[in-house]
C-alpha positions in Angstrom: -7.7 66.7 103.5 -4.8 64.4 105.0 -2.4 62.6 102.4 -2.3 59.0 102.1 0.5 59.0 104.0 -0.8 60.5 107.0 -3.5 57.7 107.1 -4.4 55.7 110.4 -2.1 52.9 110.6 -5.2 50.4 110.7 -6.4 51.1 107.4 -5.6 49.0 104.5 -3.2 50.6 102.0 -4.3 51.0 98.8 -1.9 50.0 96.1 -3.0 52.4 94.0 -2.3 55.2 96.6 1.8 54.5 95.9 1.9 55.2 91.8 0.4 56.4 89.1 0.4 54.1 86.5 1.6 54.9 83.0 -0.5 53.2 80.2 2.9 51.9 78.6 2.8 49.1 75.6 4.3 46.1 76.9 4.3 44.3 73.7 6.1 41.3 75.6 4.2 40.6 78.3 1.7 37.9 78.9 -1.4 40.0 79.7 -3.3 36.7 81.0 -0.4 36.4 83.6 0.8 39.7 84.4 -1.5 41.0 87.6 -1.5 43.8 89.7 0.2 44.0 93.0 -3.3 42.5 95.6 -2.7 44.8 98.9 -5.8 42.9 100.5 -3.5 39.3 100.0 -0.3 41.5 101.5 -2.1 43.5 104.3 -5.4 41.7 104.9 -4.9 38.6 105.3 -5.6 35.8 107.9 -2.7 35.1 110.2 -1.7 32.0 111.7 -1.9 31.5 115.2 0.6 28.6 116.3 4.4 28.9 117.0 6.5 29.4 114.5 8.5 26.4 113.3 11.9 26.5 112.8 14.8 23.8 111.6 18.2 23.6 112.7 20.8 22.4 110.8 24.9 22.5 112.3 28.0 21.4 110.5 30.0 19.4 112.5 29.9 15.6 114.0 32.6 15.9 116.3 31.6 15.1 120.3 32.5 18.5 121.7 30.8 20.2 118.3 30.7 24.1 118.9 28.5 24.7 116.0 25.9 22.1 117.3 26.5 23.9 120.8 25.8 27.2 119.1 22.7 25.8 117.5 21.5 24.4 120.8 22.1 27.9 122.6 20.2 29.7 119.8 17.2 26.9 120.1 16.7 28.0 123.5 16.3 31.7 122.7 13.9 30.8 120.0 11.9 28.8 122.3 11.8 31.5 124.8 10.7 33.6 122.4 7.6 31.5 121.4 9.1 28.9 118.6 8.5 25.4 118.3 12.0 24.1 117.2 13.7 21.3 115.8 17.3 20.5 115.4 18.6 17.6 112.9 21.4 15.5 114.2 23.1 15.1 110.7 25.2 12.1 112.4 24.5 9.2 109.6 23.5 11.2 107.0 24.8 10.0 103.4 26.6 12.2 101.2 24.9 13.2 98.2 24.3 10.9 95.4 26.3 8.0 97.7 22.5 6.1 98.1 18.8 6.9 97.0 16.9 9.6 98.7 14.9 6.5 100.7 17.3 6.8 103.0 15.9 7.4 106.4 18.0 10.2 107.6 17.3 11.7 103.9 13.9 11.1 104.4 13.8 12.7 108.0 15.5 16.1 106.7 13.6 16.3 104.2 10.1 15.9 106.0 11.5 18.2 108.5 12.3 21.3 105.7 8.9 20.9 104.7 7.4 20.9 108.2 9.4 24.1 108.6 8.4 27.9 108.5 12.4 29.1 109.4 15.9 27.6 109.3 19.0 28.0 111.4 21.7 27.1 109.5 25.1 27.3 111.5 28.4 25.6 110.4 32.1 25.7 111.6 34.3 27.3 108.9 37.2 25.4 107.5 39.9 25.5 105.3 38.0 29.3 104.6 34.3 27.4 103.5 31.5 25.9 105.4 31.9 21.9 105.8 31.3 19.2 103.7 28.6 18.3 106.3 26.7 21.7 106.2 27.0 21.3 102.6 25.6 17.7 102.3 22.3 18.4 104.3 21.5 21.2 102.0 22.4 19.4 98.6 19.8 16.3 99.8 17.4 19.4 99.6 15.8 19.5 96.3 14.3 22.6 95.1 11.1 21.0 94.1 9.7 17.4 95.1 6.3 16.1 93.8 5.3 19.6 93.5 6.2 20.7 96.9 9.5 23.0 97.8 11.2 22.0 100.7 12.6 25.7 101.5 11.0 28.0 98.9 9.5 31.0 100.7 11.3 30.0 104.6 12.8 32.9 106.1 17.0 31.9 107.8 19.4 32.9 109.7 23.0 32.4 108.8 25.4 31.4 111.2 29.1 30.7 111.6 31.8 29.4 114.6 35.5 29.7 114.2 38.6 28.3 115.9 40.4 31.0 115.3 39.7 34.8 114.6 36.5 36.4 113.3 35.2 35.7 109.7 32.9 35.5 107.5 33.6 33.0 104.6 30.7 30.6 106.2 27.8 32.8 106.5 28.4 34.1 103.1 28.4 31.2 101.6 25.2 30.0 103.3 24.0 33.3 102.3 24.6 32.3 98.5 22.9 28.9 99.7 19.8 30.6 101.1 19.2 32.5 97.6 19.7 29.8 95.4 17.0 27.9 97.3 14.8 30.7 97.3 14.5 31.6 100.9 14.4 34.5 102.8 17.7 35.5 104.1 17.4 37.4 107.2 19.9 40.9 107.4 21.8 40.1 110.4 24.1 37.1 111.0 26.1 35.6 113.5 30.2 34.8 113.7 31.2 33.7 116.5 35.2 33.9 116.7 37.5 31.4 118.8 34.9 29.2 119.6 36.5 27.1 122.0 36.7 30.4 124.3 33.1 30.8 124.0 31.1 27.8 126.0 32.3 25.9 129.5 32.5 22.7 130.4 28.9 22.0 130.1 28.3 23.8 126.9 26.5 26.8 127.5 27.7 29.8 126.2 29.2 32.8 128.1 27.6 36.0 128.7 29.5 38.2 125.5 29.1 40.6 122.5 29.1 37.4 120.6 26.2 35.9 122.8 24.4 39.1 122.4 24.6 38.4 118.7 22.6 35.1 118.7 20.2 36.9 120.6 19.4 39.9 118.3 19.4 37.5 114.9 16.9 34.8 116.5 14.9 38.2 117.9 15.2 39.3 114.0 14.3 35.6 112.9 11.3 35.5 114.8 10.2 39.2 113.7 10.7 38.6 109.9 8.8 35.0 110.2 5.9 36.2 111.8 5.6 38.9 109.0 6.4 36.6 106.4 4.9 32.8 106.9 1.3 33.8 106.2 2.1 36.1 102.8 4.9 33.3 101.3 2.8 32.0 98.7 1.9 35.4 97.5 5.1 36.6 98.0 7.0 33.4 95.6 4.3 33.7 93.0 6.3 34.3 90.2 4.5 36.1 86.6 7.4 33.7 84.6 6.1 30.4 86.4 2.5 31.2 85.6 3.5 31.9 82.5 5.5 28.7 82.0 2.3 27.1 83.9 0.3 28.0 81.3 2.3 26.8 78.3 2.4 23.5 79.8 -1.2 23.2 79.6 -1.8 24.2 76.4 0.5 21.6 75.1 -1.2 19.4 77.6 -4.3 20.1 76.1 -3.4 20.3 72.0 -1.5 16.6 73.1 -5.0 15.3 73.8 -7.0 16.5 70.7 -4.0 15.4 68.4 
């Protein structure tokens, strides 16, 4: 009789097949909220057939920017790859709490993020951080906006350019970024070192390792979104939300018959 594990690769795995479950007391937990792990939802489900959409964001406005130029390399892998892509000129954008969130260019990055399925983020590093305009776009992105999350369950890749030698201060930091607003952060990254080395007079980048990067993390980005778009509301669902869900409409509901 063949294992579980041994099983065709076109059946559906049974979550049950990967533990047995102890009857343990769980005197704290919310039994109306607490579910089991639905394989159908993770492996069964229907699958999206349109081009993955993915958001570019750079963090520079200079004329000669090489993180917008790194950006715009990286836009034409994804599109060769099959993604529909869009990159925000952040050029007029307010900074944070300067105006009201009317603002068009607010407005525009805003729409976009929810439009989105991935992100690119890329920013120069300086003075050993991203910039103030890398930061900016991503602090006019709320975490939740009339019940919808601009970035909550989009896959992104980090990436970083450098006048001088390789580092890493940037992409960690987005990396931070990323978690805090609940997105899926991709493994591999890009840092690009000496950037002004790296593009020629009409901005396309040179055949290098560092070229070769950009390649493999939009290959990855692609890979991870694909898997990922369909299953990101099941994957987000969170027991302490539904259980904070719930609360809410009790009171809701002992509110009314006071």
């Amino acid at each position: 009789m063949k294992s579980s594990s041994t099983r065709k690769a076109s059946a559906l795995p049974d979550i049950h097949d990967f533990h047995d479950f102890p009857d343990d007391p769980l005197p704290s937990i919310d039994e109306d909220q607490f579910r089991p792990i639905d394989g159908k939802v993770l492996f069964d489900g229907p699958r999206a057939i349109h081009r993955p959409r993915v958001l570019m964001l750079y963090g520079s406005l200079r004329e000669r920017s090489y993180s917008r130029l790194a950006t715009e390399e990286a836009a034409r892998i994804l599109r060769r790859l099959g993604a529909e892509v869009r990159i925000f000129n952040p050029s007029g954008l307010p900074l944070p709490d300067s105006t009201s969130a009317d603002h068009p260019k607010v407005q525009e990055l805003r729409e976009l993020s929810i439009w989105s399925e991935a992100q690119v983020w890329c920013s120069p590093e300086r003075h050993g951080s991203m910039t103030g305009v890398m930061k900016a776009q991503i602090d006019w992105l709320p975490l939740s906006m009339g019940g919808v999350r601009p970035t909550q369950g989009r896959t992104l890749a980090v990436m970083q350019v450098s006048g001088g030698s390789q580092s890493f201060n940037a992409v960690n930091q987005l990396r931070i970024l990323g978690r805090w607003m609940r997105m899926f952060t991709i493994p591999n990254q890009s840092s690009v070192a000496k950037a002004f080395a790296e593009f020629d007079e009409a901005g396309r980048m040179k055949p290098s390792s560092y070229y070769n990067r950009i390649v493999d993390v939009m290959e990855e980005l692609m890979k991870f979104t694909l898997l990922l778009r369909d299953r990101s509301d099941y994957l987000i669902d969170r027991y302490s939300e539904r259980v904070e869900s719930a609360e809410q409409v009790a009171k809701r509901v002992n509110q009314r018959s006071i």
